[in-house]
N, CA and C atoms as a LAMMPS dump frame, in Angstrom:
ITEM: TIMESTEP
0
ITEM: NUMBER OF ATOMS
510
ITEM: BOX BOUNDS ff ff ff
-5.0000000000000000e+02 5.0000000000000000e+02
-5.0000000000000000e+02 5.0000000000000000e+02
-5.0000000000000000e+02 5.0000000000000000e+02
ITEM: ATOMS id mol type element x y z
1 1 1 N -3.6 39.625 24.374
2 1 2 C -3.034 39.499 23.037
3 1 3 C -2.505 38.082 22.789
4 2 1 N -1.876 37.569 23.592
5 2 2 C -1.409 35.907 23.524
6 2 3 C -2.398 35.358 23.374
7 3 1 N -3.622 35.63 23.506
8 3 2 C -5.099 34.434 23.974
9 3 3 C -5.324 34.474 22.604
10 4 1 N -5.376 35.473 21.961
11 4 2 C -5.75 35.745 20.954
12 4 3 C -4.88 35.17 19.551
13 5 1 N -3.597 34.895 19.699
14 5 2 C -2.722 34.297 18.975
15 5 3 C -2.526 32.779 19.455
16 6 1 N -2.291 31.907 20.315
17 6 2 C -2.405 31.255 21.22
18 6 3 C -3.373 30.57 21.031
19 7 1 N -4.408 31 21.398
20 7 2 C -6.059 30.007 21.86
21 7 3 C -6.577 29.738 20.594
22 8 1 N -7.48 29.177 21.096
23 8 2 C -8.727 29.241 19.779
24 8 3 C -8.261 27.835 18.744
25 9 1 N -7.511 27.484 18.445
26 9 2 C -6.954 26.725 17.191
27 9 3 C -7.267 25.33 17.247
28 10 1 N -7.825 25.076 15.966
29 10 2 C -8.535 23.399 16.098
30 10 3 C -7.787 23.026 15.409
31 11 1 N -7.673 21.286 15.995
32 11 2 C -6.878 20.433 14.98
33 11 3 C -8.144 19.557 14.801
34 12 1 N -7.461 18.609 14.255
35 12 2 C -8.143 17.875 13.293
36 12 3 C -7.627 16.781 12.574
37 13 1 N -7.675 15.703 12.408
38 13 2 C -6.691 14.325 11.67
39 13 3 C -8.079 13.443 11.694
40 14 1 N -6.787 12.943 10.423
41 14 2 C -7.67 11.538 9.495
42 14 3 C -6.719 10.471 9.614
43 15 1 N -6.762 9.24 10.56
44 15 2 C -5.366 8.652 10.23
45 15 3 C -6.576 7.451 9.417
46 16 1 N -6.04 6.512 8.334
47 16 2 C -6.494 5.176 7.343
48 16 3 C -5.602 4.205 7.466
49 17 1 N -5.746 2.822 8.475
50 17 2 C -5.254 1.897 8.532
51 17 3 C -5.728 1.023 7.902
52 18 1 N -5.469 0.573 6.929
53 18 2 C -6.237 -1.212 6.522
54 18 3 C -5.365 -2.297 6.195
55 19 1 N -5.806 -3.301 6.513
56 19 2 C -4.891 -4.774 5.771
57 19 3 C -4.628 -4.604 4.438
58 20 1 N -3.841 -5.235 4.009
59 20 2 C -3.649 -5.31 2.629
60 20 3 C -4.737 -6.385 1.51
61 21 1 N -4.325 -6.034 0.585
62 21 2 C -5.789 -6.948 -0.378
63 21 3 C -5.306 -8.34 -0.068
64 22 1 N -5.994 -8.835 -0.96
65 22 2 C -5.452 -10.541 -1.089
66 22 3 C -4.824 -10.357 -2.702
67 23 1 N -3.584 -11.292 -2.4
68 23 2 C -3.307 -11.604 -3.303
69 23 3 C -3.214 -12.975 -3.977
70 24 1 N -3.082 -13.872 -4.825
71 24 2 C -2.805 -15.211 -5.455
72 24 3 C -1.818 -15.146 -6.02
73 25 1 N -1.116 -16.402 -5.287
74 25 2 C 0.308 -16.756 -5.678
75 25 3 C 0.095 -17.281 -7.022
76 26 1 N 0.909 -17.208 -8.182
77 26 2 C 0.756 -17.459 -9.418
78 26 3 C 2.301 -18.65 -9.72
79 27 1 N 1.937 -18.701 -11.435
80 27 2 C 3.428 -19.602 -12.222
81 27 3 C 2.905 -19.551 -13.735
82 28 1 N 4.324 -19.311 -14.012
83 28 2 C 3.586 -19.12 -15.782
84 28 3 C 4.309 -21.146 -16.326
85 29 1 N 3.207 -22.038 -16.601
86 29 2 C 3.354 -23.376 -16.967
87 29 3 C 3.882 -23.75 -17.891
88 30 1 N 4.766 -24.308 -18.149
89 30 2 C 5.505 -25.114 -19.232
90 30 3 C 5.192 -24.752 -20.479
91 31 1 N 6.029 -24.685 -21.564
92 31 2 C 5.346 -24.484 -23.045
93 31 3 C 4.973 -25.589 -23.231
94 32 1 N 5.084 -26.836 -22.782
95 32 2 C 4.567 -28.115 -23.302
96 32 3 C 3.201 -28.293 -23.247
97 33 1 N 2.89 -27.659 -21.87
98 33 2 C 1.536 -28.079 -20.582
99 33 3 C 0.907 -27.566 -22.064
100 34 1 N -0.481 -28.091 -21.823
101 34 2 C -1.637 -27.294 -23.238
102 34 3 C -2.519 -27.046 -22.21
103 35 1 N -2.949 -25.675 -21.986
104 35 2 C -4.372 -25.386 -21.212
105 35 3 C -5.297 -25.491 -21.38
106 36 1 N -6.407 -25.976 -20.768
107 36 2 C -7.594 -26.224 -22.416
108 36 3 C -8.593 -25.009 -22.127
109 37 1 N -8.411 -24.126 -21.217
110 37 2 C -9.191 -23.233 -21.525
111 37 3 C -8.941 -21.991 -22.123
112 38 1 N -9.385 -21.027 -22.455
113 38 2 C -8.964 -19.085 -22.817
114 38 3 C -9.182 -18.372 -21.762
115 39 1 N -9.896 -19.105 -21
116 39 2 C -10.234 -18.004 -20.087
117 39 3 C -9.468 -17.395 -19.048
118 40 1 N -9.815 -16.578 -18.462
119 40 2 C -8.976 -15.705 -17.789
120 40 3 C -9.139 -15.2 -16.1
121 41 1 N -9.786 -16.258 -16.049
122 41 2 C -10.237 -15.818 -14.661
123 41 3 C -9.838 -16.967 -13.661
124 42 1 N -8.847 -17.887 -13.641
125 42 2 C -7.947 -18.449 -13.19
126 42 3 C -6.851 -17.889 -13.198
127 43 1 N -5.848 -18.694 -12.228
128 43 2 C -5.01 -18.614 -12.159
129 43 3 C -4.039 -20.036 -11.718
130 44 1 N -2.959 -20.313 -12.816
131 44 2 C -2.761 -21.699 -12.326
132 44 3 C -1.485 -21.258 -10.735
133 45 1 N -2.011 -22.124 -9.813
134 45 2 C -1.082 -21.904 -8.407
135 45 3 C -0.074 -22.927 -8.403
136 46 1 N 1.029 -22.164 -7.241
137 46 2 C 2.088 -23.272 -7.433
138 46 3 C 1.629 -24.513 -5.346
139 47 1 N 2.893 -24.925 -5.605
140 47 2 C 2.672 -25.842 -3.795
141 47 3 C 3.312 -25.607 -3.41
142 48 1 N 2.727 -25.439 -1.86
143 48 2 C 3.375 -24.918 -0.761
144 48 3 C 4.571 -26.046 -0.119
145 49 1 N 5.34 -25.762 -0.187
146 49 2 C 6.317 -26.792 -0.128
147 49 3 C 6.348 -27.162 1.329
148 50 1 N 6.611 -26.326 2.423
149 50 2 C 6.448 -26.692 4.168
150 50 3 C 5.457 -26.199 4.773
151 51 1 N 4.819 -26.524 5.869
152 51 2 C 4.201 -25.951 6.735
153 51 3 C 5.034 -24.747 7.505
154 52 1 N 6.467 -25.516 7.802
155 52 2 C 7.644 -25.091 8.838
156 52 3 C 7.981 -23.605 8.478
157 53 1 N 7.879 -23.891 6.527
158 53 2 C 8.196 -21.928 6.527
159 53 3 C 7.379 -21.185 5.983
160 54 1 N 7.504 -20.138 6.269
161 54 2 C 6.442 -18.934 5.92
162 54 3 C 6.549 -18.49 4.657
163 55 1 N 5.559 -18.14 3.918
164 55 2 C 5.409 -17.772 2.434
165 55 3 C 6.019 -15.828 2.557
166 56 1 N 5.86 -15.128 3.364
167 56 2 C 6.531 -14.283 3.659
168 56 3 C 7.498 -14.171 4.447
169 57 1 N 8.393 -13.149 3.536
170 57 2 C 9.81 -12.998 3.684
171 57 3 C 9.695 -12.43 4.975
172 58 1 N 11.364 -12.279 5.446
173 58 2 C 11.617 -11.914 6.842
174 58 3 C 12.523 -10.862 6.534
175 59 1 N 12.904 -10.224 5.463
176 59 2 C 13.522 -9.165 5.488
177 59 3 C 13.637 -8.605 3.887
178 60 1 N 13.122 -7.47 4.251
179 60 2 C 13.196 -6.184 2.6
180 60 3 C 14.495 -5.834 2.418
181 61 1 N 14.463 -5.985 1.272
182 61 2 C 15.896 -5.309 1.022
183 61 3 C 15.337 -4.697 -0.413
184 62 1 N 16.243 -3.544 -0.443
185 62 2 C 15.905 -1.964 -1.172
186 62 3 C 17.062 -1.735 -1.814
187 63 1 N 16.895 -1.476 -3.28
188 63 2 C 17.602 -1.412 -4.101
189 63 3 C 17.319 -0.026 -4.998
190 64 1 N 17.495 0.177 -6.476
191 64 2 C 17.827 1.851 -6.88
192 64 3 C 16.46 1.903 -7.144
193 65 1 N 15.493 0.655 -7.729
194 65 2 C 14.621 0.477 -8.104
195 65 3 C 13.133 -0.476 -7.85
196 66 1 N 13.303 -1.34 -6.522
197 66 2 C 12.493 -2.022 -5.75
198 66 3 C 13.209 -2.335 -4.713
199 67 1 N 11.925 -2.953 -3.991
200 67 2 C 12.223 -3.324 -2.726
201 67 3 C 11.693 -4.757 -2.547
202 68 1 N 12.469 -5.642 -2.403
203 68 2 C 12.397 -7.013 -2.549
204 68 3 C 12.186 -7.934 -1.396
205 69 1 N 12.223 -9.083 -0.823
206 69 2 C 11.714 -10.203 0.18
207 69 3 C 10.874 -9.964 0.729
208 70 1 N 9.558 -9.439 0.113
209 70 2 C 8.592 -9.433 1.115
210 70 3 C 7.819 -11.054 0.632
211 71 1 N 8.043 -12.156 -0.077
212 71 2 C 7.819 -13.203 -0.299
213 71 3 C 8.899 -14.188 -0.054
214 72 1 N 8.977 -15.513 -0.121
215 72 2 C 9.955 -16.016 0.327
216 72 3 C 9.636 -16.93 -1.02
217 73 1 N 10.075 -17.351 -2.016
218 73 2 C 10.326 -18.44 -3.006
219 73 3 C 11.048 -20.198 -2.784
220 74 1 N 11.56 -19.548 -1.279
221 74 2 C 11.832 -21.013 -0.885
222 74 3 C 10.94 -22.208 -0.233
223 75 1 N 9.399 -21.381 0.22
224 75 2 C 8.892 -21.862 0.838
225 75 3 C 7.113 -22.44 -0.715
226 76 1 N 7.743 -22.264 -1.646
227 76 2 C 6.978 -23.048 -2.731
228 76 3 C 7.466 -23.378 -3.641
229 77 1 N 6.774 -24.433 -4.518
230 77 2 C 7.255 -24.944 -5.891
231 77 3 C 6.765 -25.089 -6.918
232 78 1 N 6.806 -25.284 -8.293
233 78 2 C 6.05 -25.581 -9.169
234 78 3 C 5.931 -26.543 -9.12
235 79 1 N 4.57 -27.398 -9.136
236 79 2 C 3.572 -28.628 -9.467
237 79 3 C 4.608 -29.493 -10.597
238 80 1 N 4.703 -30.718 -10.354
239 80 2 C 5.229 -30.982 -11.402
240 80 3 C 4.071 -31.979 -12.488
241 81 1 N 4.881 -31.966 -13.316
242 81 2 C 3.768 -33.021 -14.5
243 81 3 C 3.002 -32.081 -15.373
244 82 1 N 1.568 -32.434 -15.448
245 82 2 C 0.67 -31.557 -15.774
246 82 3 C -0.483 -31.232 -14.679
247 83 1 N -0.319 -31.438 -13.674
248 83 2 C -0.945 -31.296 -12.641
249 83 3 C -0.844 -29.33 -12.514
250 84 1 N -1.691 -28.424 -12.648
251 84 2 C -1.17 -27.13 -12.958
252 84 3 C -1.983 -26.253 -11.953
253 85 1 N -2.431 -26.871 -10.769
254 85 2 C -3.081 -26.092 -9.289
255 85 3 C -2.41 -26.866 -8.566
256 86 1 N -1.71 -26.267 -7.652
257 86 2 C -1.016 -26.772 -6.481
258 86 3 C -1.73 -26.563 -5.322
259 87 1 N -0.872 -26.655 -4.137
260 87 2 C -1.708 -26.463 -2.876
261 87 3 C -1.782 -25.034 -2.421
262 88 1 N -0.981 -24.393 -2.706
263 88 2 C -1.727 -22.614 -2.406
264 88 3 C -3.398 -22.325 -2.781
265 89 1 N -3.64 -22.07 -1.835
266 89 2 C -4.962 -21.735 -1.906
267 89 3 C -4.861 -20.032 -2.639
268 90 1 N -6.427 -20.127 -3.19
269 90 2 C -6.952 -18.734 -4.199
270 90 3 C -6.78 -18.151 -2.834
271 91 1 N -6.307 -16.169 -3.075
272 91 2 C -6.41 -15.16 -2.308
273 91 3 C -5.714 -15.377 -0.867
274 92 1 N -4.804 -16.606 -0.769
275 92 2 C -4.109 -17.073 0.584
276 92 3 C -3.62 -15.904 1.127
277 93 1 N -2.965 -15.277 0.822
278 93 2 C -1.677 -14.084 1.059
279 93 3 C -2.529 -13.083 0.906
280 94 1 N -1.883 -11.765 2.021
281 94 2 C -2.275 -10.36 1.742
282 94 3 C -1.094 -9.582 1.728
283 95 1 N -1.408 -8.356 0.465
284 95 2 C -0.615 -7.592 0.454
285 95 3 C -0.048 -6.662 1.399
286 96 1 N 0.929 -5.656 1.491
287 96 2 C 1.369 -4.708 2.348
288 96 3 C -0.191 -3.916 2.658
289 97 1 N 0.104 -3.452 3.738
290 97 2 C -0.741 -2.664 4.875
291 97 3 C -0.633 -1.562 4.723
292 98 1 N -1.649 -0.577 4.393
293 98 2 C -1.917 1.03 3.866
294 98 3 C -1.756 2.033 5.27
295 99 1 N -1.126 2.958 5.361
296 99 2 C -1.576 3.606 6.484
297 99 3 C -1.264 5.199 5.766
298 100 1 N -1.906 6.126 6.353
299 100 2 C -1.64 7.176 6.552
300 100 3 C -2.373 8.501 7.345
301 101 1 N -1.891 9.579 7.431
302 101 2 C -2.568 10.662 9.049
303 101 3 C -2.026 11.299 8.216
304 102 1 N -3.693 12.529 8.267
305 102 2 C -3.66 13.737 7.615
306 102 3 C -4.098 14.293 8.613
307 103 1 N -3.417 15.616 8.678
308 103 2 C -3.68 17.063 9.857
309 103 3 C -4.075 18.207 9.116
310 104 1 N -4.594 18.764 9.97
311 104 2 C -5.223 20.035 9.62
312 104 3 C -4.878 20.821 10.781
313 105 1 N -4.749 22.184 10.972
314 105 2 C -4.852 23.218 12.047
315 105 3 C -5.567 24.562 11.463
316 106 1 N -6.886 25.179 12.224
317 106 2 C -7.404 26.263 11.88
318 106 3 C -7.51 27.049 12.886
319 107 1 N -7.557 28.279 12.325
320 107 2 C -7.782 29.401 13.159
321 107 3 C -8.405 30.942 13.074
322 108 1 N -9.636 31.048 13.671
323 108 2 C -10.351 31.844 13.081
324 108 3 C -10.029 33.417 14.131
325 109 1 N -9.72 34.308 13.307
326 109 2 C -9.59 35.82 13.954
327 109 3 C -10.574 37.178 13.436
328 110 1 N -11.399 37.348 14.197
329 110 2 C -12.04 38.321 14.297
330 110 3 C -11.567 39.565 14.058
331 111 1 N -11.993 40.253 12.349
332 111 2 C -11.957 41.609 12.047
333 111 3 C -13.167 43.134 12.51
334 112 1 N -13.186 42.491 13.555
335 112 2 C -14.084 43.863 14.274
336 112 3 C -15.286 43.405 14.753
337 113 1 N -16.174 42.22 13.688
338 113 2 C -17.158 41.735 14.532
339 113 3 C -16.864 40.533 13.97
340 114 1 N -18.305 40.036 14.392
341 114 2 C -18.294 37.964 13.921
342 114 3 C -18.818 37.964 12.701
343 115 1 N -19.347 39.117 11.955
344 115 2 C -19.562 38.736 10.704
345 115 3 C -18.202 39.045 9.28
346 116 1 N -17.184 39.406 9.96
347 116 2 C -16.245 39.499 9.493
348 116 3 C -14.79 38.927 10.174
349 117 1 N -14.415 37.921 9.503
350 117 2 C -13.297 36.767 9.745
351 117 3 C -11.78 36.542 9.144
352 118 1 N -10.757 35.907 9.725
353 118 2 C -9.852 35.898 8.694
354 118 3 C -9.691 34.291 8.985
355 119 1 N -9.533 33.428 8.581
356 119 2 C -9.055 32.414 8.664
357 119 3 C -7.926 31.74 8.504
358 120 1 N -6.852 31.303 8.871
359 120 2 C -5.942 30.521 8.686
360 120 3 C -5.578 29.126 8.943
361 121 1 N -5.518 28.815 7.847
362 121 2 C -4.866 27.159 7.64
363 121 3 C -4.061 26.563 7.526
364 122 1 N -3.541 25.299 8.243
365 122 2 C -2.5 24.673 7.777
366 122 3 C -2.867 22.989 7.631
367 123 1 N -2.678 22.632 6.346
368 123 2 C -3.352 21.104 6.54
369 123 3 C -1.999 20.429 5.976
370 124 1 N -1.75 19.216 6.526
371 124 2 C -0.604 18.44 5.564
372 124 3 C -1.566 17.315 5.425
373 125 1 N -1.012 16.53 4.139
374 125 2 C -1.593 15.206 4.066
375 125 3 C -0.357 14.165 3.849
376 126 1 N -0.634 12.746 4.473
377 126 2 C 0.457 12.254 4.739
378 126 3 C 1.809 12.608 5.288
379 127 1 N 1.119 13.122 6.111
380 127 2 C 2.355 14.218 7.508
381 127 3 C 3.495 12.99 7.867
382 128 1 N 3.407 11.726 7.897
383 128 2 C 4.478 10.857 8.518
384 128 3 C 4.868 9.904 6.826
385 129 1 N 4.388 10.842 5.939
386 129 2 C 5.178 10.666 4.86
387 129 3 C 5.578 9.36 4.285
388 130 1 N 4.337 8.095 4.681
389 130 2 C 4.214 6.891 4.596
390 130 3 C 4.742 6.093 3.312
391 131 1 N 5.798 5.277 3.131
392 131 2 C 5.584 4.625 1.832
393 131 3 C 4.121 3.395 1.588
394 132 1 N 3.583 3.49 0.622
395 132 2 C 2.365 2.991 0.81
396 132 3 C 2.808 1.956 -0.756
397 133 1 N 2.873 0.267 -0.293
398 133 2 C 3.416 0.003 -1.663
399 133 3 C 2.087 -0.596 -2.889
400 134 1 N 2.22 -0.577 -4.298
401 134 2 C 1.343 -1.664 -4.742
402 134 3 C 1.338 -3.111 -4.367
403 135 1 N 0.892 -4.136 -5.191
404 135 2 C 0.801 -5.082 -5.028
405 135 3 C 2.321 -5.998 -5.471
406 136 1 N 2.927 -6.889 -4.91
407 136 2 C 3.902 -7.517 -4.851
408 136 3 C 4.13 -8.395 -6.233
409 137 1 N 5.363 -8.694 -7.214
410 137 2 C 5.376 -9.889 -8.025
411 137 3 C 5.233 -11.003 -7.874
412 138 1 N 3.945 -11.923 -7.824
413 138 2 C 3.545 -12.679 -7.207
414 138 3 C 3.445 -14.218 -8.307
415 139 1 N 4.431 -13.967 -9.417
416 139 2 C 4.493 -15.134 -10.107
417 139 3 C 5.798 -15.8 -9.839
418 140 1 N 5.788 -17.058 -9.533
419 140 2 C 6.889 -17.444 -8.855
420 140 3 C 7.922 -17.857 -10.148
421 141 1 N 7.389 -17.985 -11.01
422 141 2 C 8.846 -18.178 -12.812
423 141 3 C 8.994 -16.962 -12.788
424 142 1 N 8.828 -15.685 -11.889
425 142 2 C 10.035 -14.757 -12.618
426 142 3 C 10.829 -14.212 -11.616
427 143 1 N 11.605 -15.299 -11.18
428 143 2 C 12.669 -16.024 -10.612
429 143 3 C 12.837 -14.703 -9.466
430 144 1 N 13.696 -13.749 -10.144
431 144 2 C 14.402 -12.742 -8.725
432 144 3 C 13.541 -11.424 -8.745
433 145 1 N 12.572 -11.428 -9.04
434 145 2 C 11.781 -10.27 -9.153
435 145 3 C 10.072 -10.689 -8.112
436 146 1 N 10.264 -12.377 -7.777
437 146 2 C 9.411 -12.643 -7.039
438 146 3 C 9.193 -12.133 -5.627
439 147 1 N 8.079 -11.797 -5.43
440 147 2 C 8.049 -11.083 -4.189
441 147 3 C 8.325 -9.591 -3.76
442 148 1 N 8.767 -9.183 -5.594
443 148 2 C 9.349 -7.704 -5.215
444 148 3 C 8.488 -6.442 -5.476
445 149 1 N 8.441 -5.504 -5.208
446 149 2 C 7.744 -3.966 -5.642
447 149 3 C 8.513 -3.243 -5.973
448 150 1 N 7.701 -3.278 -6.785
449 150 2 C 7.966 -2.195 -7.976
450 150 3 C 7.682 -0.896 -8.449
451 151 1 N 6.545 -0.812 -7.116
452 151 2 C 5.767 0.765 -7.588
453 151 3 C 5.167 0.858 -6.487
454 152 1 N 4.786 2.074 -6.161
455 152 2 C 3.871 2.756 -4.921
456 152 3 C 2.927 3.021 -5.558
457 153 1 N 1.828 3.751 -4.794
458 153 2 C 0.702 3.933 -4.543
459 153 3 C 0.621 5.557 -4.977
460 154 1 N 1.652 5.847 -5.362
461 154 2 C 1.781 7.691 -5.395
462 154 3 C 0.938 8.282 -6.128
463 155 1 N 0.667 7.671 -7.389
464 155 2 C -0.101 8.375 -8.251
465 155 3 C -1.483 8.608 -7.597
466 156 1 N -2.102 7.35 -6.404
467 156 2 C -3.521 8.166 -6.123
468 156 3 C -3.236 8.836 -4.254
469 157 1 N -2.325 8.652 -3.73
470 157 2 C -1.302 8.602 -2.191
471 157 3 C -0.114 9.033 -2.593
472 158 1 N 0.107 10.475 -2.623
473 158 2 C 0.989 10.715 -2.707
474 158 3 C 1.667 11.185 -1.562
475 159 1 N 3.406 11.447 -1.647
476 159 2 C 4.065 11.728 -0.145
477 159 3 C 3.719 12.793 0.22
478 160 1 N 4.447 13.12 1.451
479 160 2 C 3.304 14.811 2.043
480 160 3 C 3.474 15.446 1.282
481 161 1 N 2.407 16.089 1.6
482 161 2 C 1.84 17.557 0.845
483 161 3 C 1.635 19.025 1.783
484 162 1 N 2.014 19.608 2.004
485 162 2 C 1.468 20.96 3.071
486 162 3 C 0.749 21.8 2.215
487 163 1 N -0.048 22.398 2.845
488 163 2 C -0.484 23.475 2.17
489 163 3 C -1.353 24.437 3.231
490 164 1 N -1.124 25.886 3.466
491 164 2 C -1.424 27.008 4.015
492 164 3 C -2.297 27.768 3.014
493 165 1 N -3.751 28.104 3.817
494 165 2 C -4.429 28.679 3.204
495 165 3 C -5.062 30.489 4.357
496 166 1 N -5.297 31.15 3.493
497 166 2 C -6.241 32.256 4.643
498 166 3 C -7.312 32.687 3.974
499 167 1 N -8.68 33.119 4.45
500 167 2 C -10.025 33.069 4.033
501 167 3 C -10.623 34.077 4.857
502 168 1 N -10.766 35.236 4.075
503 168 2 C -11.747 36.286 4.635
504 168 3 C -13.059 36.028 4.546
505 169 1 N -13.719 35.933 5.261
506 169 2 C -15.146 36.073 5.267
507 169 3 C -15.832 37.089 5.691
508 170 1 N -16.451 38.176 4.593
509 170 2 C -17.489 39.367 5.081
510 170 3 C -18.685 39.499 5.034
């Protein structure tokens, strides 16, 4: 009777690690500067001010409504003049790092023969209940909000989920 409650039971997991995207450090330019183009598929960059410091922050700090220093603003500047590409390179920086592990456990019990089954399930998704963030404020003129998040990933990653299912098959 234990073998029978006990044995038999498969697991199963999905864990998804990836780097984060690239992002481009941005600056919104002077009302003076005149751009001469419309287009939109630039972006004017600011300069990297040291080698010595890192464009990412060394510590998050979490507030009612983001979570902030994952950029460091001390370590660039705005271009001065009309000079309006600095030395940050396009796509330099990557965003936060995605992870999450989904489980499953099944278990199939025999109603008299093998053509009749009961099944039971238990699957969670995002079992370690990962914060998974969007992409960071990455324009350096908007001063204390640089570097910060503002939103997760929930709407398509959302936090765990459990769910128990059972499935007769005759």
């Amino acid at each position: 009777m234990e073998q029978a409650l006990l044995g038999g039971w498969q697991l199963t997991a999905i864990n998804v690690v990836t780097s984060g995207l690239p992002i481009n450090l941005s600056y919104a330019p002077a009302s003076n500067v005149t751009v001469s183009t419309t287009s939109v598929l630039y972006s004017v960059r600011p300069n990297l001010v040291s080698t010595n410091q890192t464009v990412y922050g060394h510590t998050l700090t979490k507030s009612a409504t983001a979570v902030s220093g994952y950029l460091n603003a001390n370590a660039l500047s705005v271009p001065a003049g009309y000079q309006l590409f600095g030395t940050a390179g396009r796509n330099a920086l990557r965003g936060p790092a995605f992870g999450q592990l989904d489980l499953a456990a099944h278990k199939n019990f025999n109603l008299g023969s093998e053509a009749r089954t009961l099944q039971f399930r238990v699957e969670a998704f995002n079992i370690l209940n990962a914060m998974n963030f969007a992409q960071p404020d990455t324009s350096l003129t908007d001063g204390a909000n640089f570097g910060t998040f503002t939103s997760a990933l929930t709407s398509v990653f959302p936090s765990r989920q459990i769910q128990v299912a059972l499935r007769l098959s005759f």
